[in-house]
C-alpha positions in Angstrom: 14.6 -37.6 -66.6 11.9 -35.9 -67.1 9.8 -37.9 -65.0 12.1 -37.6 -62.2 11.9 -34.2 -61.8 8.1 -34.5 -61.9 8.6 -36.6 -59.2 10.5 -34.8 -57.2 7.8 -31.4 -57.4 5.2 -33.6 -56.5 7.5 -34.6 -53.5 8.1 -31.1 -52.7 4.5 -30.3 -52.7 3.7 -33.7 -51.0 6.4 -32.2 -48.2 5.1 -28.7 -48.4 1.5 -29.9 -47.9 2.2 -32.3 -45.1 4.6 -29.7 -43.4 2.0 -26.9 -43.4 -1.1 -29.6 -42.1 1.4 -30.3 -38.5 1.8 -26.6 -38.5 -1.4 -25.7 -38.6 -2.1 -28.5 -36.3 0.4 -27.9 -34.0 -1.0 -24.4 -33.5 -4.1 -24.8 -33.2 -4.9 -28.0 -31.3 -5.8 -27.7 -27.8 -2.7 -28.1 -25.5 -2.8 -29.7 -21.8 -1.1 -27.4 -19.4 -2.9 -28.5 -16.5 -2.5 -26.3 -13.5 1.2 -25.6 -13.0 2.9 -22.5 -13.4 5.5 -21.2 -16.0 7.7 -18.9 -15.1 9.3 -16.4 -17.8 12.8 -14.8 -16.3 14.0 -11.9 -17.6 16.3 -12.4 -20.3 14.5 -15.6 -20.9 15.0 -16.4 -24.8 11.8 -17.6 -26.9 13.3 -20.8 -28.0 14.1 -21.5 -24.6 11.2 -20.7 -22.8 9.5 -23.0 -26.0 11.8 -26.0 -25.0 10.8 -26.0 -21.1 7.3 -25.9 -22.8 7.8 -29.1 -25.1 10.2 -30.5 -22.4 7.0 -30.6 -19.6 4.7 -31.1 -22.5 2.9 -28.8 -23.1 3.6 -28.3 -26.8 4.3 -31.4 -28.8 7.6 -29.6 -29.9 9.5 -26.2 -29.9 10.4 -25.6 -33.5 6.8 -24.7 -34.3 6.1 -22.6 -31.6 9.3 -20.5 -32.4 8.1 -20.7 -36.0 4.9 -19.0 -35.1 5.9 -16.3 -33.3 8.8 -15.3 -35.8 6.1 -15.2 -39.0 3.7 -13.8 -36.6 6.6 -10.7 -35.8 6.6 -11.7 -32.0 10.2 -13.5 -31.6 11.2 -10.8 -29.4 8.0 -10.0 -27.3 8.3 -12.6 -24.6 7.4 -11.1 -21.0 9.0 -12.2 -17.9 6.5 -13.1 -15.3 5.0 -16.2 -14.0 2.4 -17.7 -16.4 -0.7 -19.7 -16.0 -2.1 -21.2 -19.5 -6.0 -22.5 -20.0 -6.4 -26.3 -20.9 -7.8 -26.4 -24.1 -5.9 -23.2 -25.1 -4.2 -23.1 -28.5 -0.6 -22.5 -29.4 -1.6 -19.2 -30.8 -3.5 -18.2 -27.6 -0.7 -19.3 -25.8 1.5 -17.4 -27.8 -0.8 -13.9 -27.4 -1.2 -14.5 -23.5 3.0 -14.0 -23.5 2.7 -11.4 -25.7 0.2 -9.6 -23.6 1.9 -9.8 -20.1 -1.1 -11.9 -18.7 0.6 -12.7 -16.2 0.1 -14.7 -12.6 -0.7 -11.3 -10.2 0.0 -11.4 -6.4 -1.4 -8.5 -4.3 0.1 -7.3 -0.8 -2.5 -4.8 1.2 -0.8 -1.6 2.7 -2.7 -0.5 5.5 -4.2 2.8 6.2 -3.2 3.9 9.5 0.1 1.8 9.4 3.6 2.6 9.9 6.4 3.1 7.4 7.8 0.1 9.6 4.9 -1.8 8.8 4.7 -1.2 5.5 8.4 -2.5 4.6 7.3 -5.4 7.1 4.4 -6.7 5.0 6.5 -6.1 1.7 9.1 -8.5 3.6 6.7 -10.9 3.9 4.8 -10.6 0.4 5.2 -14.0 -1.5 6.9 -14.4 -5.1 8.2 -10.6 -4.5 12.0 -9.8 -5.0 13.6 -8.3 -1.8 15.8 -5.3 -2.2 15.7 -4.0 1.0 15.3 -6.7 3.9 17.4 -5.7 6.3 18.2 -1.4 5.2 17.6 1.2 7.2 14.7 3.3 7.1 17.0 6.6 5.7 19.3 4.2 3.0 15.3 3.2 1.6 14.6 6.6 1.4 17.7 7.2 -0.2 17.1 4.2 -2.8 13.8 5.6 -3.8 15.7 9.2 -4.8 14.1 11.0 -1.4 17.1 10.7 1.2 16.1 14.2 2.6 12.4 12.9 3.5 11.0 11.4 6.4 9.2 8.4 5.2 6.5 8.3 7.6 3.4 9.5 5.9 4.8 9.9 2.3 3.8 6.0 1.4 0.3 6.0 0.0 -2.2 2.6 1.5 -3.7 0.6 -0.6 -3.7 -2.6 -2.3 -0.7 -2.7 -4.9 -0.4 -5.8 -7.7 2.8 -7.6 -8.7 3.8 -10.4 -10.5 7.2 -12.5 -10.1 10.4 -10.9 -10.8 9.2 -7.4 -9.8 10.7 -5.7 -6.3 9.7 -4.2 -3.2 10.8 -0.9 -4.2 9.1 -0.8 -7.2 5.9 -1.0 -4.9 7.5 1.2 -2.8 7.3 3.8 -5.4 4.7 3.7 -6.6 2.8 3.4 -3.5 5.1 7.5 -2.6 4.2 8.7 -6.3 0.5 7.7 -5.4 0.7 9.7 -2.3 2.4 12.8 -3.4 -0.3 13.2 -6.2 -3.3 12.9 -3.7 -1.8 15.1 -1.3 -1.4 17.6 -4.3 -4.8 17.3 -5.4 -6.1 16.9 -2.2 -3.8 20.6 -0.7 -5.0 22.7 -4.3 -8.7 21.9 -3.3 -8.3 22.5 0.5 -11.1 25.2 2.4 -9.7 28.5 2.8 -8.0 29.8 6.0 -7.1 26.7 7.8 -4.2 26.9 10.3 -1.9 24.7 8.5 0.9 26.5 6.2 1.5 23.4 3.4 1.3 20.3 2.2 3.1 18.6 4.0 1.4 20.1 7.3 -2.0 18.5 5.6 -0.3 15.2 5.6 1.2 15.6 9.2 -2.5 16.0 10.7 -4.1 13.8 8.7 -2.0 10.9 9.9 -3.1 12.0 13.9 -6.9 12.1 12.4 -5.9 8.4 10.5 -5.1 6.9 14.3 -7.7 8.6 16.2 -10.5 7.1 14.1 -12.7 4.7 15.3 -15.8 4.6 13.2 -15.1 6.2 9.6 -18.2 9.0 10.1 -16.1 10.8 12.9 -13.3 11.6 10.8 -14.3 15.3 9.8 -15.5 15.8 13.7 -12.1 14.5 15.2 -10.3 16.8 12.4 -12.5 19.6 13.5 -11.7 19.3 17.0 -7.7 19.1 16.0 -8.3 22.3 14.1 -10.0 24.0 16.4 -7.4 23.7 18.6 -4.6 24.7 16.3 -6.5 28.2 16.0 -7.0 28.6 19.5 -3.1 27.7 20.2 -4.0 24.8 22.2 -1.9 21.5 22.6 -3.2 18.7 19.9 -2.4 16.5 23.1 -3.1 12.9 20.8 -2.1 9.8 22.5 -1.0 8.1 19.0 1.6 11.2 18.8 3.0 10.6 22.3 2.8 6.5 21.3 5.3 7.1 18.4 7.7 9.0 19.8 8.0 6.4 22.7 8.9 4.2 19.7 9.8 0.4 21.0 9.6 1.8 24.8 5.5 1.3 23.9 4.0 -1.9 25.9 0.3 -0.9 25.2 0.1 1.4 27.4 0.3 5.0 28.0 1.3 6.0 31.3 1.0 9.3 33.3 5.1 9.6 33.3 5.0 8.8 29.5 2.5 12.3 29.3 4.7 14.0 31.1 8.1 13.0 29.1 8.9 15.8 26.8 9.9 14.4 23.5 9.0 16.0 19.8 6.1 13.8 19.3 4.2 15.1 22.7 1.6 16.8 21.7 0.6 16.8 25.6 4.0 19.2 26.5 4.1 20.9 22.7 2.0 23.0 21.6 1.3 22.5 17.2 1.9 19.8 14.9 4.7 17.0 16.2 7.9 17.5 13.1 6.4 14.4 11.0 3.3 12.6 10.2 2.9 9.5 12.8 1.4 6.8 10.4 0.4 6.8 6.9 -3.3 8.3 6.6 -5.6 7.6 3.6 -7.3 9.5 1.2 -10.4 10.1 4.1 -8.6 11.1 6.4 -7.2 14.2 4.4 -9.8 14.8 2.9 -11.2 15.3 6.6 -8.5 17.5 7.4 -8.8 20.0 4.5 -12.6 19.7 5.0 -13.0 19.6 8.4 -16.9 19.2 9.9 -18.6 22.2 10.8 -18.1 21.8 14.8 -17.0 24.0 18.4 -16.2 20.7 19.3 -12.7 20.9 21.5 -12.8 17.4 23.2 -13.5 14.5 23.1 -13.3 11.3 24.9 -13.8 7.4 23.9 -17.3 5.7 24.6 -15.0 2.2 24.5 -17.0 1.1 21.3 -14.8 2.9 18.9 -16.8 6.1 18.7 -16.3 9.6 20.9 -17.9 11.9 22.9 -17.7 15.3 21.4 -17.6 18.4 24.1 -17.2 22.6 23.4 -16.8 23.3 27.4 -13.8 21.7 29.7 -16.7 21.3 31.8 -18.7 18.8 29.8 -16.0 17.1 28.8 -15.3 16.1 31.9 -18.4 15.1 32.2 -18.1 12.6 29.6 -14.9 11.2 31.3 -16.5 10.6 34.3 -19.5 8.9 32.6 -17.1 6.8 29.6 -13.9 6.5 30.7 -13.8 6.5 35.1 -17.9 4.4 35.4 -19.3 7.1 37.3 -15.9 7.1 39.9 -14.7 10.4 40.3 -11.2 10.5 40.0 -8.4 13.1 39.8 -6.9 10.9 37.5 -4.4 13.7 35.2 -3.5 16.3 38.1 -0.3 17.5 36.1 -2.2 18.1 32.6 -3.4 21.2 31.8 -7.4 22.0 31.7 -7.2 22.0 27.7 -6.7 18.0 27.5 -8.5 16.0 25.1 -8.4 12.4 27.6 -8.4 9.7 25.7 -8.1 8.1 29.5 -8.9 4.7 27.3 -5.7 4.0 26.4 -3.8 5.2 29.9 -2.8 3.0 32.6 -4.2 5.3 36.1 -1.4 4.0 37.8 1.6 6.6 37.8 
């Protein structure tokens, strides 16, 4: 008898023993995921995300993984995401990756100087992220993201923005406004003092004109001089990129002299001020050009056809610079309806009536 029971404590140990060598060996021996993907859903349990492990071998079986993470406290920490392991990587390592969120990231690039159109565009097309709004107007997005009173031109900060799997286009969405409200803040509380614009939101407005008009990146604060120059004399902005968006789909490329003529809101050739919305979505440059603009009595200016401008004071030498830039020495009455304040950015304008 009593050798029996000896027997069976040894046994017990002998088990023990054994059992706690293919633990530790199980979580600690390098595992083989090669380069495939692993994808975490939400709602994803740990034993069953450690099966579809086992079950494409990765780990030799669940039960120890699952063990792991309950001694360790981390049964319930599984993130959802798509997952890419290490070879040579340990169950444990494998085990604090999840816990960590290290997950597989994907990136889409808003651009500066891009649409709202655009923007919802490139988030269509954005791999691995989840579509919520394919196919919604531009007011029901607005109205999604809690803002069905705003505009969404302009209000959408560019830049690059990283997701993983499982996460939506209006969660970049956003984040990409909440960015853009905060700079605009920041940007409006350290603005120069006494220029003509009245608010925020008048800031974001020219800076998305400024945004389209650049060329080269060291003519910002000189093309938002000239802009504000104008808008403390009282004359018309006259920007072709205002005129371009309120032509909306009727744009082919060009802009022609009927098109300058057409009154719409966006005209800044027939209106005098700022057109009701921003035009594009501007970057942090191009308000910071507006609230600090350069230093200039710049009122013109005209494209050299290499990206930069021609900066004139006088109608006179502006016209100057058209004749040299824009008409190759060929004198040409070539805007007889516009009035003597125009800023002829003839580049982009079809002569042809």
């Amino acid at each position: 008898m009593r050798t029996s029971i000896i027997r069976i404590i040894f046994g017990v140990i002998g088990l023990f023993l054994i059992g706690s060598a293919y633990l530790l060996w199980s979580w600690n021996h390098p595992l083989r995921p090669g380069s495939e993907t692993y994808e975490v859903k939400p709602g994803t349990s740990l034993r069953a995300f450690a099966r579809m492990l086992s079950a494409r071998h990765v780990l030799p079986e669940s039960h120890s993984f699952v063990l792991l993470a309950h001694l360790t406290g981390h049964d319930r920490a599984l993130k959802s995401g798509e997952y890419r392991f290490r070879d040579g990587m340990s169950a444990r390592e494998l085990l604090d990756q999840i816990i960590a969120g290290r997950v597989i990231e994907y990136s889409v690039v808003l651009v500066e100087g891009w649409t709202f159109g655009q923007f919802l565009a490139a988030l269509t097309a954005a791999p691995k992220l989840g579509r919520t709004l394919t196919g919604k107007s531009h007011e029901a997005v607005m109205e999604r993201l809690g803002h069905s009173d705003e505009h969404p031109e302009g209000r959408f900060f560019p830049d690059t923005y990283y997701y993983s799997a499982g996460q939506t286009d209006i969660m970049i969405l956003a984040n990409a406004y909440d960015k853009m409200q905060q700079l605009l803040q920041r940007a409006w509380e350290g603005r120069e003092n006494n220029l003509p614009l009245n608010n925020p939101y008048e800031a974001l407005i020219l800076a998305s004109i400024v945004e389209k008009e650049t060329g080269q990146a060291n003519e910002r604060g000189l093309i938002a001089g000239v802009f504000i120059n104008r808008l403390r004399l009282g004359m018309r902005l006259q920007s072709d990129p205002t005129v371009i968006y309120g032509m909306g789909k009727e744009f082919d490329g060009n802009i022609r002299l009927k098109d300058l003529r057409n009154d719409t809101p966006y005209n800044t050739y027939t209106r005098k001020g700022l057109p009701p919305t921003p035009v594009a979505m501007p970057g942090k440059e191009a308000l910071q050009a507006v609230l600090h603009p350069a230093a200039t009595k710049a009122l013109y200016f005209v494209s050299r056809g290499d990206g930069s401008h021609e900066f004139s004071s006088s109608l006179e030498e502006h016209n100057r610079a058209v004749l040299k830039y824009q008409l190759k020495g060929k004198s040409r009455n070539v805007f007889p309806s516009r009035a003597p304040d125009a800023v002829g950015h003839t580049s982009k304008i079809k002569l042809s009536p």
